[in-house]
C-alpha positions in Angstrom: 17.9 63.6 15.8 15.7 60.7 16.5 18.6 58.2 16.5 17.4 55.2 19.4 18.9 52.0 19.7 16.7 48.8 20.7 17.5 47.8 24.2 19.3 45.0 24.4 17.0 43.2 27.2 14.1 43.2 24.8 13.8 39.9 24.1 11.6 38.5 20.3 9.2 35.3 20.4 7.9 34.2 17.5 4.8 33.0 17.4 2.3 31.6 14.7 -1.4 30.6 15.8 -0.5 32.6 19.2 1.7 29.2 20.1 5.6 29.6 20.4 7.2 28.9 16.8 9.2 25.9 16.6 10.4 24.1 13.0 7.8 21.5 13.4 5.1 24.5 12.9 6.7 25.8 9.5 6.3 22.5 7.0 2.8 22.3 6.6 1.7 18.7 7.1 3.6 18.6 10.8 2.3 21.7 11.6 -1.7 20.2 10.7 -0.5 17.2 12.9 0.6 19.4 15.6 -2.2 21.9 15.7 -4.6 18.7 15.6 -3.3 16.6 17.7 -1.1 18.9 19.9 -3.0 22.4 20.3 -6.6 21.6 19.7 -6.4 18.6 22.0 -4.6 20.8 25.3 -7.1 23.7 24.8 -9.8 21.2 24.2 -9.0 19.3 27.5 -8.0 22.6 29.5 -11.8 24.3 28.6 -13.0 20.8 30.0 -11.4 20.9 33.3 -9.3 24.4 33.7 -8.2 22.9 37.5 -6.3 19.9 36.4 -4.3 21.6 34.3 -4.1 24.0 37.0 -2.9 21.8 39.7 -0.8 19.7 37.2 1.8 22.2 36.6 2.4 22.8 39.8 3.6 19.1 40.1 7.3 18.6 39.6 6.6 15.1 38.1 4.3 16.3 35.1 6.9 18.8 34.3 6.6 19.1 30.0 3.1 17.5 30.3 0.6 18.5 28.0 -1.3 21.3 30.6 -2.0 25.0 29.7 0.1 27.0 32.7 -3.0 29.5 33.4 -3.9 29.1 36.6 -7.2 27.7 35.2 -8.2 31.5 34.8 -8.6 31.9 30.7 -11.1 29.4 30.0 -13.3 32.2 27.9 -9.8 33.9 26.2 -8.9 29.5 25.3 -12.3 29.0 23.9 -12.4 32.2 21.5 -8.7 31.3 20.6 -10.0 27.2 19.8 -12.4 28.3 17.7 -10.4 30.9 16.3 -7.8 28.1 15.5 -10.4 25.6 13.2 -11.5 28.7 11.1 -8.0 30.1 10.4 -6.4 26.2 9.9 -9.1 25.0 8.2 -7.4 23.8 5.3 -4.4 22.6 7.9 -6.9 20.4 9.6 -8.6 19.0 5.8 -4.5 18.0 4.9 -4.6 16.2 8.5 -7.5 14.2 8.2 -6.1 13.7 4.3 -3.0 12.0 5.7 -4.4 9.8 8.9 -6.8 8.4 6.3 -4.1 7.1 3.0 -1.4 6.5 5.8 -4.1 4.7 7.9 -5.7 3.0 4.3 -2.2 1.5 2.9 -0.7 0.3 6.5 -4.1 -2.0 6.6 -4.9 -3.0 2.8 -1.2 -3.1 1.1 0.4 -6.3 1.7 2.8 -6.6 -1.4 0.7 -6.1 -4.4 1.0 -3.4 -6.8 0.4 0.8 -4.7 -1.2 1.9 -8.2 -4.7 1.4 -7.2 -4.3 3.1 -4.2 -3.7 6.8 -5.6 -7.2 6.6 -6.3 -8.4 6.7 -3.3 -6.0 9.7 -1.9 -8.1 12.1 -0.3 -8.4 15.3 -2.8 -6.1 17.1 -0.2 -3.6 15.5 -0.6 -3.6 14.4 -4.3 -0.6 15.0 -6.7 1.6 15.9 -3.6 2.2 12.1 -2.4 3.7 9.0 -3.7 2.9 5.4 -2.2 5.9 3.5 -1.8 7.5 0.5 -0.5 10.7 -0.7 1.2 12.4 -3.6 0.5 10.9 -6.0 3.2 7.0 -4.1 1.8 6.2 -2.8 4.1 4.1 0.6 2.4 4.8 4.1 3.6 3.9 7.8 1.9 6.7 9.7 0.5 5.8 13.5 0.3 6.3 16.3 -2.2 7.4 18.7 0.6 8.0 21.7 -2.2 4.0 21.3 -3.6 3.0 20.7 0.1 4.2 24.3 0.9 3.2 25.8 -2.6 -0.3 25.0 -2.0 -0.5 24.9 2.3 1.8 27.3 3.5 0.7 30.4 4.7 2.5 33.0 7.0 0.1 35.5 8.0 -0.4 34.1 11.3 3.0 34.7 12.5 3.8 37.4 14.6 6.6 38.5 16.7 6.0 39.1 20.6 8.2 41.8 22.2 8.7 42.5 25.5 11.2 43.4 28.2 13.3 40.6 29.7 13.1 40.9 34.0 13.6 37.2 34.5 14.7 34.1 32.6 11.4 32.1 33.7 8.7 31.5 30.6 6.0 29.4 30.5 6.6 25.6 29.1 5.8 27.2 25.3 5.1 23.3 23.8 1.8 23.4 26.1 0.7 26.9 26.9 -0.2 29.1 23.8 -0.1 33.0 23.9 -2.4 35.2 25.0 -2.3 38.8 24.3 -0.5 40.4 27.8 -0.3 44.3 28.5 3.6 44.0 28.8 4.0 43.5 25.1 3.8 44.6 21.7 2.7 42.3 19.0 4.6 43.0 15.6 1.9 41.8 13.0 4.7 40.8 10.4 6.1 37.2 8.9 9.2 35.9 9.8 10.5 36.5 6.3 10.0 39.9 6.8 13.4 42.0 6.5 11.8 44.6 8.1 12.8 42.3 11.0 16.6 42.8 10.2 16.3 46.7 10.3 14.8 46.1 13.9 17.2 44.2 15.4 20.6 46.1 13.8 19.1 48.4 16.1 20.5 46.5 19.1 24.2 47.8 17.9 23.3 50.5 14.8 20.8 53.4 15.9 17.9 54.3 13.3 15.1 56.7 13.8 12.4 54.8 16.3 9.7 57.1 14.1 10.4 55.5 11.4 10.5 51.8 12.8 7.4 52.6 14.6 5.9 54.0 11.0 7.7 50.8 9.4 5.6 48.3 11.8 2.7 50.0 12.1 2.3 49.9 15.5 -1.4 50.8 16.9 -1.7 53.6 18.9 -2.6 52.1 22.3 0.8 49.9 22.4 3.1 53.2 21.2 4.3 54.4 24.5 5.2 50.9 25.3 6.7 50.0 22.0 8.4 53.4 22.9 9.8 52.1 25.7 11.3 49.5 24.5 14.2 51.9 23.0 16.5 54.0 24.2 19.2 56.9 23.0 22.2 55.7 25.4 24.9 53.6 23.3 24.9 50.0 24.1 28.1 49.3 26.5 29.5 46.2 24.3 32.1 44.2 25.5 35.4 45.1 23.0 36.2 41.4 23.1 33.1 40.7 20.9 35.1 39.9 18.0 38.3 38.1 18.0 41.4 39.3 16.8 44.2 37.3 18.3 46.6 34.5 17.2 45.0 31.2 18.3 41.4 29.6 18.7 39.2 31.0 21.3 36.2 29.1 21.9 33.1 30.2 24.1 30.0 28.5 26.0 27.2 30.2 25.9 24.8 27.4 26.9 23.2 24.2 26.6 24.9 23.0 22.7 25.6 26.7 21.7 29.7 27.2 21.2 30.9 30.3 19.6 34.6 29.4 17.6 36.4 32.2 16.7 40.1 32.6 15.3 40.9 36.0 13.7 40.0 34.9 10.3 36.6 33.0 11.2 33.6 32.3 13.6 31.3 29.2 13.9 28.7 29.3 16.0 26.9 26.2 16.7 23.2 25.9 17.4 22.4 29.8 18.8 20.1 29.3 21.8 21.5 32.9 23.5 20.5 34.5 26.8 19.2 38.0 27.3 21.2 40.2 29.7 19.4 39.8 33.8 20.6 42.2 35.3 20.6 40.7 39.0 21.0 36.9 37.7 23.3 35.0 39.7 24.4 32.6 36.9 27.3 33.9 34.8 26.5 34.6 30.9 27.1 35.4 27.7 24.5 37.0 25.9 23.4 38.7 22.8 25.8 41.6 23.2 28.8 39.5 23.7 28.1 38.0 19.5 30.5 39.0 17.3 29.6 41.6 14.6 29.5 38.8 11.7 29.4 35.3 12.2 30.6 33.4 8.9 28.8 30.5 9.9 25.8 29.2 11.9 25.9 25.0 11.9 22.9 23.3 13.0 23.5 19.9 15.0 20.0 18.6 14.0 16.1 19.5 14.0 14.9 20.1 17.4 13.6 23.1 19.0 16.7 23.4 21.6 18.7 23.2 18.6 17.5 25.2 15.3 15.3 28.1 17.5 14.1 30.9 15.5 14.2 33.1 18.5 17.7 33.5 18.4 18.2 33.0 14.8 16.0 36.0 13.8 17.6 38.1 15.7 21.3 37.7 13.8 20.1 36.9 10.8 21.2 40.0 9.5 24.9 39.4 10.1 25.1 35.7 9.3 27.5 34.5 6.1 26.0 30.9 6.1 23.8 28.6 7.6 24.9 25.2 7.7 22.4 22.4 8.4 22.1 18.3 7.8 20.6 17.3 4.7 17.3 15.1 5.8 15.0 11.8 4.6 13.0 13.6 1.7 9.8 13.0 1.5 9.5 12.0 5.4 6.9 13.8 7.6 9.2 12.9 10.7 12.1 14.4 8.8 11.3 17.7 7.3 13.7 19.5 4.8 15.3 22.4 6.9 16.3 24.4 3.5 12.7 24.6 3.0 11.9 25.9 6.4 14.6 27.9 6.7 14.0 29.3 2.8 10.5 30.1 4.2 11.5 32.1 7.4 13.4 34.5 5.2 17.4 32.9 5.4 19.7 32.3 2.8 23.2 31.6 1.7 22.3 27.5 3.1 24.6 25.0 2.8 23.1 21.5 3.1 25.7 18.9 4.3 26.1 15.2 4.4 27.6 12.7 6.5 31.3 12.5 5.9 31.1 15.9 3.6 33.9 18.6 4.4 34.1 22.8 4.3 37.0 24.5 3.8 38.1 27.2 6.5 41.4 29.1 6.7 43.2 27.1 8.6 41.2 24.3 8.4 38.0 22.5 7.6 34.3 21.5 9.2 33.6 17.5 8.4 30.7 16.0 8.7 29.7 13.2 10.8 27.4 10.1 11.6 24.9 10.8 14.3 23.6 8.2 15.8 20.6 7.8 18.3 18.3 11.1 19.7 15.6 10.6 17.5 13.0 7.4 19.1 14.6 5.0 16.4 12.8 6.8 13.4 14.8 7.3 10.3 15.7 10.6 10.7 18.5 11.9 8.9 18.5 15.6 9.7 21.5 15.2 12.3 25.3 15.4 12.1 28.2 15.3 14.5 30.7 18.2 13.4 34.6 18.1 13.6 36.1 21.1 13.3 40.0 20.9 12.4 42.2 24.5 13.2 45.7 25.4 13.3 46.3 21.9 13.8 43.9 21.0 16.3 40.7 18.8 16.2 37.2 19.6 18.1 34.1 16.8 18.0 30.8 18.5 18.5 28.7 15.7 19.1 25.5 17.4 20.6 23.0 14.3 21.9 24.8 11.8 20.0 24.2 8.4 21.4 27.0 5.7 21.0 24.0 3.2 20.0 26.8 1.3 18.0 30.9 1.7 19.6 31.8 0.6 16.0 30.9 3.7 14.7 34.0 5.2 16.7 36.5 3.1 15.4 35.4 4.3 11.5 35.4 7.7 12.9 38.9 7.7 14.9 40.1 5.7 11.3 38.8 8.2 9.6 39.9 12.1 11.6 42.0 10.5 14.6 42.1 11.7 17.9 40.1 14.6 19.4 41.5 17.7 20.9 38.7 19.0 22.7 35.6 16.7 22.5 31.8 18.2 23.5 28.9 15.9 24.3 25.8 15.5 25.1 24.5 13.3 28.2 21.2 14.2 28.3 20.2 10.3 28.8 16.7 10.0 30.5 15.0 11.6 27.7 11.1 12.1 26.9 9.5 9.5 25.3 9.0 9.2 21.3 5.1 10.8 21.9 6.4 14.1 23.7 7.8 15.3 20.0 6.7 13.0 17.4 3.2 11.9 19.2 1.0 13.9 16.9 2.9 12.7 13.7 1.8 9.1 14.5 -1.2 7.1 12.8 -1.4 4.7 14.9 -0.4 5.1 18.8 2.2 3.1 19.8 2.0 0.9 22.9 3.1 2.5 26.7 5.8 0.3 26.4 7.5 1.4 23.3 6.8 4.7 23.6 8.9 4.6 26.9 11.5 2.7 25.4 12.1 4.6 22.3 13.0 7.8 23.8 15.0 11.1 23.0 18.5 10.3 24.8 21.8 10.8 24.3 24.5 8.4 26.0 25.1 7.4 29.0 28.3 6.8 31.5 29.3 3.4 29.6 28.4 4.9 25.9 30.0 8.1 26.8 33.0 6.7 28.2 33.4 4.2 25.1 33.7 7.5 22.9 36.3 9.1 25.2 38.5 6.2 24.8 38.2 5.2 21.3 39.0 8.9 20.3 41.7 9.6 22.5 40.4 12.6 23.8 42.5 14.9 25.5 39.9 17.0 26.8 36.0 16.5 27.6 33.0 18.7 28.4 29.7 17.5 29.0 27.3 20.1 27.2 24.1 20.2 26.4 21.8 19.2 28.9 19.5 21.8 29.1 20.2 22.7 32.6 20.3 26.4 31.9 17.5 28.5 33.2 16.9 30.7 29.8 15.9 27.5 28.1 14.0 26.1 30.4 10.6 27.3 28.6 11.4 25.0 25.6 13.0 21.9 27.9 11.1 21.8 30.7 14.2 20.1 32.7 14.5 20.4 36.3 17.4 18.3 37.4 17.9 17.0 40.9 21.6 15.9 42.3 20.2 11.9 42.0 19.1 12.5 38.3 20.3 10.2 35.7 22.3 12.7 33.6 23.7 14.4 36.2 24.6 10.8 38.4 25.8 9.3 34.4 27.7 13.0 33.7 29.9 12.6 37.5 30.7 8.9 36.1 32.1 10.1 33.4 33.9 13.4 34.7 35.3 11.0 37.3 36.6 8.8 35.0 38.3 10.7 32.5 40.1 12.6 35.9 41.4 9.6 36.8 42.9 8.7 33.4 44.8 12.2 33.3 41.7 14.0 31.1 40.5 17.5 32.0 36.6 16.8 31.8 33.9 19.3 33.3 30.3 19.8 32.8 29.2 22.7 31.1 26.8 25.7 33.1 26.2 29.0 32.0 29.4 30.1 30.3 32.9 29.4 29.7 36.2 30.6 27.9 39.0 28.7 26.5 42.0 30.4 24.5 43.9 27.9 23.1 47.3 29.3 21.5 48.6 28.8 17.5 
């Protein structure tokens, strides 16, 4: 029989222009501002000067910068993919140019007066698909037709998945280094809708014949052995306790905001960002192969790349019940609808949820929460904090949360009461507004703002606030992106004397002293918390 099973080290990047995929590279007027202003721009600069960007990386302080890690050795392999890039994105870069110039056009000529003259001059790329608007204070802005803006710009047949063999957690930083074809992996020439994908990936647990897969892929005859390779006949050794079957909550850590909830009648897992099994790695893990073998639910904290990764969600897709995400800002370029992405990388069975909505679960219920701060003051609505209420207990998920405004705890205590268990982010000496919303801007905004209005969650004092006015019994700081097999998407390297780590102590200190278990979360963790 040619039964195989895909080793479960072989780890699946998506990619789409040969740059990592994140959700701000599905809608297609972010992704024309990123490739524009993001990807053309670093390749332009490294083919200018290959040694900065070589010598940069290497510096700890420029960490997440925008340099190509290369080694200053793929200048001719940078150009052919630049040039490359404007043929393929052609009408990307049109819808670009389309939306600098009306954004550009109504922030300096509409002062109050009637918009309607305005559509007039939309560029054709853009016309039909936008509506000028203001807000109550007019001040003018473009509301978008996200739904015709995909109808008419989006187009998957640049995706591709990368597959390879996992020997280390390190990658290169994938928001500034784009990928080049390398000898160690095979390039599946399929879209992320593709349920081929699925058939590929049961394989990790199901065996199917690795002709047909091969046949199904069409892999090319020089990558065969490799892609060969890749699989194996030997049953997978999966851990029994996979799946849950006890009295009582079990909850596991499986890194930076990714918590896997499980009773016997339910599992929630909360923004997948999983590890692939190292087989010498000193740090503790759970991994692909310690996923249950259906998750009812996948909830999505908000849209970031640390959060909603398609890495990992491709790779269970086919045993997901439901995807749960926040509802966002329609029309907002800074905000785009995740339904729509997520619709357009092949999921269903989406629930879109709203602050203070609520899901049944047997023995219980998910509500849905204000999120405040995280997002460089932009009205971003994409984000929720998530309560989970079972057998009687209550869990706050609050992700990067920032307690911008303490009187948003007092509704929320009024509103759910005290917190069992409560999970926060600290992450609060974040990147500036430019690192992820830079190439969705119009105009640039000053040094000064931009370093003020950053990506953060709270701090000692904002953290501690929430402790109290929730009456937490128990407290985890989580979500900090200190793990090593996220580093490629982060680009964190903390230091004892670094702000979230000094801010976390504070508040682990703290909360000892007042009689609260509190710990900050590292590569895994188990609780089993009884009916």
């Amino acid at each position: 029989m040619d039964l195989h099973y895909l080793k479960s080290t072989i780890k699946a990047e998506p990619l789409i222009w040969h740059w990592y995929a994140w959700p701000y590279l599905i809608p297609p007027l972010p992704a024309a501002c990123n490739i524009v202003e993001r990807h053309l721009k670093i390749m332009q600069s490294y083919i200018q000067n290959p040694q900065i960007h070589a010598r940069a990386v290497k510096d700890p302080k420029l960490l997440g910068g925008p340099f190509i890690d290369l080694d200053g050795q793929k200048v001719d392999e940078i150009k052919e993919l630049l040039e490359h890039t404007k043929q393929s994105c052609k009408e990307l870069l049109t819808l670009h140019d389309a939306f600098k110039e009306i954004d550009r056009l109504i922030q300096a000529e509409a002062c109050g007066d009637s918009l309607e003259p305005f559509y007039n001059r939309v560029p054709a790329a853009l016309k039909g698909m936008v509506e000028l608007v203001y807000d109550l204070n007019n001040h003018p802005s473009l509301r978008f037709i996200e739904p015709l803006l995909y109808k008419k710009y989006y187009d998957n047949k640049h995706q591709k998945i990368a597959l390879s063999d996992t020997t280390t957690d390190f990658r290169k930083f994938v928001l500034s280094t784009p990928r080049l074809n390398q000898e160690s992996e095979v390039l599946l020439d399929t879209t992320f809708s593709d349920s081929t994908l699925d058939l590929l990936f049961k394989m990790k647990r199901e065996p199917n014949s690795l002709a047909k897969i091969q046949s199904l892929f069409n892999i090319p005859e020089p990558k065969q052995v490799l892609f060969q390779s890749f699989f194996t006949t030997e049953v997978p050794s999966l851990p029994d306790e996979r799946n849950y079957e006890d009295e009582g909550i079990r909850i596991r850590y499986f890194g930076h905001a990714c918590l896997l909830v499980q009773t016997k009648s339910v599992s929630i897992l909360f923004d997948p960002v999983i590890s692939y099994p190292i087989k010498e790695s000193e740090i503790p893990r759970y991994t692909f192969n310690d996923l249950p073998d259906y998750i009812d639910y996948i909830v999505i904290t908000h849209n970031h790349q640390d959060h909603l990764m398609f890495e990992a969600l491709l790779q269970i897709r086919h045993k997901v019940g439901h995807i749960i995400f926040p509802a966002n800002h329609r029309g907002s370029i800074a905000d785009p609808d995740i339904r729509l992405i997520l619709q357009h990388t092949g999921f269903s069975s989406l629930i879109e949820a709203r602050e203070m909505d609520t899901i049944p679960l047997p023995e219980g219920e998910i509500i849905f929460l204000p999120f405040f701060g995280e997002h460089s003051d932009l009205n971003i609505q994409s984000k929720l904090v998530h309560c989970i209420r079972l057998q009687g207990k209550q869990f706050l998920f609050a992700a990067d949360s920032n307690n911008l405004e303490p009187a948003l705890y007092d509704f929320i205590f009024d509103s759910i009461g005290a917190i069992d268990m409560l999970y926060l982010g600290m992450e609060c000496d974040g990147a500036p507004l430019s690192w992820l919303y830079g190439p969705l801007l119009s105009t640039p905004l000053s040094r000064a703002f931009d370093r003020n209005r950053t990506l953060s969650g709270s701090n000692f004092e904002k953290a501690w606030d929430i402790v109290q006015k929730l009456k937490c019994k128990k407290v985890y700081v989580y979500a900090l992106g200190q793990e090593p097999w996220l580093n490629y998407l982060m680009a964190l390297k903390y230091q004892p004397d670094s702000l979230p780590i000094t801010e976390s102590n504070k508040l682990l200190q703290a909360c000892i002293e007042n009689g609260i278990e509190a710990e900050r979360l590292f590569g895994r963790k188990q609780w089993l918390l009884s009916a």
